[in-house]
C-alpha positions as CSV (number, residue, x, y, z in Angstrom):
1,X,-5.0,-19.4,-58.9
2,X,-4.3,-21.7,-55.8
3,X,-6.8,-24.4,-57.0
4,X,-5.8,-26.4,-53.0
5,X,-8.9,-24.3,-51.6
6,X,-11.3,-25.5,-53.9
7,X,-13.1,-28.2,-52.4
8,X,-16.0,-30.6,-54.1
9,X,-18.5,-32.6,-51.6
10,X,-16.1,-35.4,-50.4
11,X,-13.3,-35.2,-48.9
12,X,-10.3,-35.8,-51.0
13,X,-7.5,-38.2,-50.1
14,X,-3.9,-37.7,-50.7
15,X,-2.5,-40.2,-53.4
16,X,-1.2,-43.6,-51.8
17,X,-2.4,-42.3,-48.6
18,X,-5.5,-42.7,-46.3
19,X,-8.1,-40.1,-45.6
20,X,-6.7,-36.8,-45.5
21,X,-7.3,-35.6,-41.8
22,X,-10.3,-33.3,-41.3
23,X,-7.9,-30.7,-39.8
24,X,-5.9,-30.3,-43.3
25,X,-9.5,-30.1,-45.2
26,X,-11.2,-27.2,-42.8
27,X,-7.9,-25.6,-43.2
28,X,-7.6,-25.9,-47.0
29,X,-11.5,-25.2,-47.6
30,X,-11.8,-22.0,-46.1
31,X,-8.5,-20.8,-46.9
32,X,-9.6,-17.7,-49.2
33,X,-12.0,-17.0,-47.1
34,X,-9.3,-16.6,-44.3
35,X,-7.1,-14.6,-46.4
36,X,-9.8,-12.2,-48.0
37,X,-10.5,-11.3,-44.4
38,X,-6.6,-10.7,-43.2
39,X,-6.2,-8.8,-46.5
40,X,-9.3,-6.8,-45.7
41,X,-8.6,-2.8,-46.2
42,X,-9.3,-1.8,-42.5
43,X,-6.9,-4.7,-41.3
44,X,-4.3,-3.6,-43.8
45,X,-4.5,0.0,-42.7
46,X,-5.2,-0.9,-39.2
47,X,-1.7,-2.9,-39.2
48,X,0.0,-0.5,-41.7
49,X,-0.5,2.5,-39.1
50,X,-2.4,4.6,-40.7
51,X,-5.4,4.9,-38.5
52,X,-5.5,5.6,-35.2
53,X,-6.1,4.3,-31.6
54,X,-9.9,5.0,-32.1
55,X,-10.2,3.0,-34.6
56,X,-8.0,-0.2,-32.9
57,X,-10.7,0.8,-29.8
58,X,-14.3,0.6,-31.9
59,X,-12.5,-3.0,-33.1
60,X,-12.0,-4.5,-30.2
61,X,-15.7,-3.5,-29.2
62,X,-17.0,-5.9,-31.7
63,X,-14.7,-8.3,-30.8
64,X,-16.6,-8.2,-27.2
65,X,-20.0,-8.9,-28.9
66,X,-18.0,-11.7,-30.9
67,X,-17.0,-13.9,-27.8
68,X,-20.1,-12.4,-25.6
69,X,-21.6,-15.2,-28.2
70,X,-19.0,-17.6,-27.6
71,X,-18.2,-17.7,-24.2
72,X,-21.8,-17.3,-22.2
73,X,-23.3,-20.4,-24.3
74,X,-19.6,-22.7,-23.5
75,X,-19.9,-24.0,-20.2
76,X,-23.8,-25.4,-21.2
77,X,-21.7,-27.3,-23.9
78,X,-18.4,-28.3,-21.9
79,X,-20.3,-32.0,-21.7
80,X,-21.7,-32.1,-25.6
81,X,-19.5,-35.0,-27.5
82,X,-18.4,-32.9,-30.9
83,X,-17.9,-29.0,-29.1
84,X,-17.0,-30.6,-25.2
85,X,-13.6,-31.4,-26.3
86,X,-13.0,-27.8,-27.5
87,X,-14.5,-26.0,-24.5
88,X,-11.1,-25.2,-22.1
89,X,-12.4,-22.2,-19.7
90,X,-8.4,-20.9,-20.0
91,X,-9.1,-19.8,-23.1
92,X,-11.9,-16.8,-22.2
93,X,-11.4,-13.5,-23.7
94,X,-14.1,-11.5,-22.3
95,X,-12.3,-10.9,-19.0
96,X,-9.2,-9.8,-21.0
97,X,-11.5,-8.3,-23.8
98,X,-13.4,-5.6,-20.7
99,X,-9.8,-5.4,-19.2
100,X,-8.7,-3.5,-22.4
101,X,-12.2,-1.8,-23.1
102,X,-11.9,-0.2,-19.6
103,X,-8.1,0.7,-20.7
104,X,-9.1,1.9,-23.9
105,X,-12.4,3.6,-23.5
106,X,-12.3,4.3,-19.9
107,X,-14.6,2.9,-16.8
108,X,-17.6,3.9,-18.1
109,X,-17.0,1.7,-21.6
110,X,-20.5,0.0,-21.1
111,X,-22.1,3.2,-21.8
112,X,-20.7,3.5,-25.3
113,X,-20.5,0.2,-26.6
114,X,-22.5,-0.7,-29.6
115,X,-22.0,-3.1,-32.3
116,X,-22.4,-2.8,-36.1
117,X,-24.7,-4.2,-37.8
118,X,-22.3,-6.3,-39.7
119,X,-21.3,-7.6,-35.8
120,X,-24.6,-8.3,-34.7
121,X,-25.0,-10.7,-38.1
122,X,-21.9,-12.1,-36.9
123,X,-22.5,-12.7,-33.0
124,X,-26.7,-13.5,-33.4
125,X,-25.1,-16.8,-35.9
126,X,-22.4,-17.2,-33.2
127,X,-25.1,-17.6,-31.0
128,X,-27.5,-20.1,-32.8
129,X,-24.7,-22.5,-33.6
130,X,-23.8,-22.5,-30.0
131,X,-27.6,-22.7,-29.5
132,X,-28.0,-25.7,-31.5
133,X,-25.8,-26.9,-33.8
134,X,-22.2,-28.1,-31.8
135,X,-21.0,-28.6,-34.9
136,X,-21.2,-25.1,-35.9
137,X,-20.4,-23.8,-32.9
138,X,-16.6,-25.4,-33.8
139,X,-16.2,-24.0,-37.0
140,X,-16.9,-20.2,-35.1
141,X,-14.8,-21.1,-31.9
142,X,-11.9,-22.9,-34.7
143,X,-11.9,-19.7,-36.3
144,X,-11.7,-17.4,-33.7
145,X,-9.8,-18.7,-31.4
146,X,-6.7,-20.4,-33.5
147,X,-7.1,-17.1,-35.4
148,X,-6.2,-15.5,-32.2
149,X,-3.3,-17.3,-31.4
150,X,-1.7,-17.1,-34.5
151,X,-2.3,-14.1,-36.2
152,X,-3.3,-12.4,-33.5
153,X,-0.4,-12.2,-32.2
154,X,1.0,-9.6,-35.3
155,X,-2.0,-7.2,-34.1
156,X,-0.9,-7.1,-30.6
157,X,2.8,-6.2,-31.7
158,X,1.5,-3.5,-34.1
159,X,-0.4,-2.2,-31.4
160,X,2.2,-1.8,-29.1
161,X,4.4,-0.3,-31.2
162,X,1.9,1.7,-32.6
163,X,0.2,3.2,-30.1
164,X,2.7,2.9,-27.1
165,X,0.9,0.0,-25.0
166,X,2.8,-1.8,-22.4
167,X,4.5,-5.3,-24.1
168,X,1.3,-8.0,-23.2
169,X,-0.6,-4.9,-21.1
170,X,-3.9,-3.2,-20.9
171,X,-5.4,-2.6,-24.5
172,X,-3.7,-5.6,-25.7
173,X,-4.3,-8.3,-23.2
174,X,-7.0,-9.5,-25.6
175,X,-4.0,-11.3,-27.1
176,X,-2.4,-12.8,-24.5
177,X,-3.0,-16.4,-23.7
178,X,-1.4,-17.1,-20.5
179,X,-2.9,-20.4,-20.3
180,X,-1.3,-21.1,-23.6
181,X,2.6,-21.3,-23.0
182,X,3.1,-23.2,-26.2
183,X,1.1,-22.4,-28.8
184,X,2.6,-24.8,-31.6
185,X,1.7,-27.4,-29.2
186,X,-1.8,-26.2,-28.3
187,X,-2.9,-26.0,-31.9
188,X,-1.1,-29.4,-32.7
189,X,-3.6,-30.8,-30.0
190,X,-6.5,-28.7,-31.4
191,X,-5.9,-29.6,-34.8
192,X,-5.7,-33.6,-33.3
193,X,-9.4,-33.1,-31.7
194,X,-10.9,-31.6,-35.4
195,X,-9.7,-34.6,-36.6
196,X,-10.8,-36.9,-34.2
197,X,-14.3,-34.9,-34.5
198,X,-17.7,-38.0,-34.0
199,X,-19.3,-37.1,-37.1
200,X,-19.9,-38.2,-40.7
201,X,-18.8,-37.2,-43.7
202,X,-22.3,-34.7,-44.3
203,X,-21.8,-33.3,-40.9
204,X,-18.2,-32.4,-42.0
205,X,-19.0,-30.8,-44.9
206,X,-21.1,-28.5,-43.0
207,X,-18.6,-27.6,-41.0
208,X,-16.2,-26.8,-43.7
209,X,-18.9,-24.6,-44.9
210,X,-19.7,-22.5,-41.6
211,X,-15.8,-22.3,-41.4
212,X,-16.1,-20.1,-44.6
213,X,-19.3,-18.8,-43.5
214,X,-17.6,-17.7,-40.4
215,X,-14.7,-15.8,-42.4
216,X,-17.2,-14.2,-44.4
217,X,-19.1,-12.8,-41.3
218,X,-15.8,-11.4,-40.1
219,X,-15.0,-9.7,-43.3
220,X,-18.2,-7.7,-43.1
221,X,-17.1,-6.2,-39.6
222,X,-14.1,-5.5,-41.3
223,X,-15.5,-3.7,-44.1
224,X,-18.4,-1.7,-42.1
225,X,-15.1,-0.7,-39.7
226,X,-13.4,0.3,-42.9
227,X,-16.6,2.3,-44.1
228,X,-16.6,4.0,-40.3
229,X,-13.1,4.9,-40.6
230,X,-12.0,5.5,-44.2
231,X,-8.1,5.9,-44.6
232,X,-9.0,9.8,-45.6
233,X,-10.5,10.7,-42.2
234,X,-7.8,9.0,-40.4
């Protein structure tokens, strides 16, 4: 058992060392709650091939009610001293997000879109962090968004090679930052503002815990999308 994600009220310092930066803790604290959801059947057989393009379409669908949440409550935040920092209008995905809806499910996409109930859990906390907690609003847009960048990046490779899409085209543009041309150095000065983060110790702790909270919200989308499309109907 990897005993680094289990963290007591406190923050722990390193031996010999100061504080341990809040970056490291959010990181270590909701770390198997981050892998339960990239381990999560319907990713696993999402990445592994075995289902098809309908199935990469209905996920990307949530993911629209995901940063509908997200994204319409940032701009009324841009000027708040904990989430300001962390509000950058070149990171947006709904554009890209209807870009691949209208690729994927054709013009009319609107008409069919609906989210699960698992997403609508998701997206209605999404939206009262961002409503009035900033705190939790970072933990959601933390998780997302870094998630995006990093392993993100494996889905939109799988995808293409999958199910034909152009290298960084339509149906995948979801996972293309262009406003990010060095993502190492992006999420170094990401990981720089969660450290550098105006609150107290409390207020961190909560933030740890809608981190997890957050991972556990996404596993349930990935678990009702792995109910909606079991391996043996694929």
């Amino acid at each position: 058992m990897d005993t680094s994600t289990d963290v007591s009220p406190g923050f722990p310092r390193a031996a010999g060392s100061a504080e341990t930066p809040f970056s490291t803790v959010i990181r270590t604290a909701s770390h198997a709650q981050h892998t339960e959801a990239e381990n999560s059947t319907f990713m696993s057989d999402l990445l592994g091939g075995r289902l098809g393009v309908d199935a990469f379409a209905r996920y990307t669908e949530q993911l629209w009610f995901v940063y509908r949440a997200l994204e319409e409550h940032s701009a009324a935040l841009a000027g708040d001293p904990v989430a300001g920092p962390f509000v950058d209008p070149g990171l947006a995905r709904l554009p890209e997000l209807e870009r691949d809806l209208a690729h994927l499910r054709g013009p009319g996409w609107r008409a069919g879109l609906a989210p699960l109930p698992a997403t609508e859990a998701y997206a209605a906390r999404v939206a009262e962090c961002a409503a009035g907690w900033p705190g939790g609003y970072v933990a959601h847009h933390y998780t997302r968004y870094l998630g995006d960048l990093s392993g993100g990046q494996i889905i939109r490779d799988r995808a293409e090679r999958t199910w034909g899409f152009a290298r960084k085209g339509d149906g995948v543009r979801f996972y293309v930052f262009a406003t990010v041309p060095n993502p190492a150095a992006f999420k170094r000065g990401y990981r720089e503002r969660l450290d550098a983060l105006p609150l107290d110790a409390l207020d961190k702790e909560r933030v740890v815990e809608e981190c997890r909270r957050a991972f556990a919200l996404n596993t349930g989308v990935f678990r009702a999308l792995g109910e909606e499309f079991p391996l043996a109907a694929a």
